[in-house]
N, C-alpha and C positions, 0 to 999 in steps of 0.2 A: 448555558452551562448545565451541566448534568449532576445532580447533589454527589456528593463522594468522589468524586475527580475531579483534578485539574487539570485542562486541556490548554496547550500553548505548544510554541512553535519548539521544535527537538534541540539539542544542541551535544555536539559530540560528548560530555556527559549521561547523556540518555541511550549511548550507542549499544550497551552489552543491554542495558533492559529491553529497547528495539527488539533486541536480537532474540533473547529471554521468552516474549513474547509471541514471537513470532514463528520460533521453535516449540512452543506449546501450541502451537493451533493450527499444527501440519496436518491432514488428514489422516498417516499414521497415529496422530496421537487425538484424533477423535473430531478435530478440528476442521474449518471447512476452507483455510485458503487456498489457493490453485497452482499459489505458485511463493517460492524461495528466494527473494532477494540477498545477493553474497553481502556479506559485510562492509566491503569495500565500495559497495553502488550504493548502500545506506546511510556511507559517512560521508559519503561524496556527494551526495543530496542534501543532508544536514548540511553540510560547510559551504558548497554553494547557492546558498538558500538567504546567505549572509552576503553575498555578492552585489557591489552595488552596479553593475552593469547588465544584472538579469533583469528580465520583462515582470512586470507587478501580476503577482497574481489574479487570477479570474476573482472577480467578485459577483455577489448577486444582486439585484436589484436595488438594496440597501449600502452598498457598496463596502459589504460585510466581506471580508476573505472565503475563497469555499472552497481552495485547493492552489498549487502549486501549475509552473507552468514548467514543463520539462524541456528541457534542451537536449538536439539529438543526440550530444553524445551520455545523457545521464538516462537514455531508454535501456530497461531492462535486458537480457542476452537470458531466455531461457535453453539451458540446458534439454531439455527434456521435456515433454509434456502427455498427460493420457487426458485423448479427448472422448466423452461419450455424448453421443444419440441420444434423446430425447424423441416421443412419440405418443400423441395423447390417444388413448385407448378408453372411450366412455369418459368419467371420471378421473381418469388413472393416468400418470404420468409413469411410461414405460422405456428402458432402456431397448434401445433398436441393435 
């Protein structure tokens, strides 16, 4: 656990702060995510997450939770994407 947050599993009460969130850290707004989950794939992840005929999430070693196991149809549908090039020049990581 991280001091000053509480980390637990989402529940569609958490859905406009999800969203909140995730609209503040678009790269228009300075932010480094890649990509825009719609609202509707976010509650739909939340509420099927409660499902008791989904597969148990991956764990690690500890048989700790470390993530969620998607089902094909809750995979993301991006819209749109810019992809850049990457190319190391000396020290210097350059777009190609």
């Amino acid at each position: 656990m991280v001091a000053g947050y509480d980390v637990a599993l989402a529940t569609p009460d958490d859905l406009s702060g999800i969203i909140a969130l995730q609209d503040a850290n678009q790269p228009d707004r300075g932010g480094i995510l890649s990509a825009r989950f719609p609202q509707e794939w976010i509650f739909s992840a939340i509420v099927n997450d409660t499902d008791p005929s989904r597969q148990p999430a991956p764990t690690d070693e500890s048989s700790v939770p470390i993530g969620v196991r998607l089902q094909p149809n809750e995979l993301p549908v991006l819209a749109a994407t810019d992809l850049k090039m990457f190319q190391r020049r000396g020290a210097q990581w350059q777009t190609v």
